[in-house]
C-alpha positions as CSV (number, residue, x, y, z in Angstrom):
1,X,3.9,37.5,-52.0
2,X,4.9,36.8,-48.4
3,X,8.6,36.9,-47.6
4,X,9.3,34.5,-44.8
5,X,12.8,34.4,-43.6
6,X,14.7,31.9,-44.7
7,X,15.2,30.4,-40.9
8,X,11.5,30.0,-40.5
9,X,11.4,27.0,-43.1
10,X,13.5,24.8,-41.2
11,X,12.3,25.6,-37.3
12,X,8.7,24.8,-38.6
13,X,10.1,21.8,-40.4
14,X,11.8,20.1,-37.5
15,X,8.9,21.9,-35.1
16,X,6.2,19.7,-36.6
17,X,7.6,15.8,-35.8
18,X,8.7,17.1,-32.2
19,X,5.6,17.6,-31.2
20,X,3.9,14.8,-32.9
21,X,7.0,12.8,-30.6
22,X,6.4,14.4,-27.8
23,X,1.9,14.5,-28.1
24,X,2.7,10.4,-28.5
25,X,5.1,10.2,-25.3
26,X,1.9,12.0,-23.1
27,X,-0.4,9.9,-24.6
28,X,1.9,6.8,-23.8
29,X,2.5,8.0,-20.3
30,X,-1.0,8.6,-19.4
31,X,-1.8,5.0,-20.4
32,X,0.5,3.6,-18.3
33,X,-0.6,5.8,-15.2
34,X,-4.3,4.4,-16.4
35,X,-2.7,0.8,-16.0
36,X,-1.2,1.0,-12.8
37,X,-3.6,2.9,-11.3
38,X,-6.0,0.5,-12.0
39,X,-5.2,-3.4,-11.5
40,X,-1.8,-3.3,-10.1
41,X,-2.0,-1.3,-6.8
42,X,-5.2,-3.9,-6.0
43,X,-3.8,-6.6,-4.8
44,X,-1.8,-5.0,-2.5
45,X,-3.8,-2.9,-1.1
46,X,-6.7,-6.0,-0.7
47,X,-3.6,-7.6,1.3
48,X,-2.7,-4.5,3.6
49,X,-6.4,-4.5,4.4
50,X,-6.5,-7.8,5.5
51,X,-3.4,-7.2,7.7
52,X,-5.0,-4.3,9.4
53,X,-7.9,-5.8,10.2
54,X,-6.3,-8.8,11.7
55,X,-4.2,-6.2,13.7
56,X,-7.3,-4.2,14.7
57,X,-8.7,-7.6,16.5
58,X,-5.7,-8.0,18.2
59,X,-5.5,-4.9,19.5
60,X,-9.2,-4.9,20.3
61,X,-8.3,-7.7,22.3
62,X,-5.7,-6.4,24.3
63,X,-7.6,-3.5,25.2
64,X,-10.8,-5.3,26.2
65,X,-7.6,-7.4,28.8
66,X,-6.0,-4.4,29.9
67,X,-9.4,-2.8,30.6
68,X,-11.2,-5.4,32.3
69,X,-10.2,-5.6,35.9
70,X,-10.8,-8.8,37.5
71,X,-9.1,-11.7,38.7
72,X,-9.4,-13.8,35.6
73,X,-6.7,-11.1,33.7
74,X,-4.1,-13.6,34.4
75,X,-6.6,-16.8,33.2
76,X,-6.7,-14.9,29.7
77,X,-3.1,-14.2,29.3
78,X,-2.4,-17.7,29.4
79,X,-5.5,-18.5,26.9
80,X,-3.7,-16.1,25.0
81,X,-0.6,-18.2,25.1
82,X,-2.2,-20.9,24.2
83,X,-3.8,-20.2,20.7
84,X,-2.1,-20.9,17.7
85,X,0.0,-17.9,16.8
86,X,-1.2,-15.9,13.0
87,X,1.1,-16.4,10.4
88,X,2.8,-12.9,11.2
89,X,2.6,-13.2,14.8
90,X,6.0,-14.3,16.9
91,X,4.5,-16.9,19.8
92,X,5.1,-15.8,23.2
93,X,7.0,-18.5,25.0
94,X,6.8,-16.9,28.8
95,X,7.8,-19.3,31.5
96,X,6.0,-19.0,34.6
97,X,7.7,-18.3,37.9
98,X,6.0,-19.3,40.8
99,X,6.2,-16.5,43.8
């Protein structure tokens, strides 16, 4: 009836189980994109939002000292000093010099 080459029989027959491999790798792989998308990259970026808005206060703080002119600048540079320093923060340990 139909004359299919003889080469045909094999291609479809190895054809079939690599796409069923590779239809269960995609399905595999867009899982795990689903996963990490989803509960991993959270926590991190919940902690890098915390961070920024710590560093936004401090530099709203700065700029409300540089801004402000007045002779108390130099009384809230040392209130400044004395505050606990964050967790990230490096305290400043200025000695005064006395002109």
């Amino acid at each position: 009836m139909f004359e299919i080459s003889p080469l045909l029989i094999p291609i479809f027959a190895l054809a079939i189980p690599i796409v069923a491999i590779w239809t269960t790798h995609q399905r595999k792989m867009a899982e795990m994109r689903a996963h990490l998308g989803s509960s991993d990259n959270e926590s991190p970026n919940a902690e890098l939002a915390g961070r920024v808005k710590e560093l936004e206060d401090r530099v709203r703080v700065l700029e409300r000292i540089a801004t402000d002119s007045g002779p108390s600048l130099a009384a809230q540079i040392d209130a400044l000093r004395d505050e606990p320093a964050s967790p990230a923060g490096v305290p400043l340990a200025f000695e005064k010099e006395r002109v």
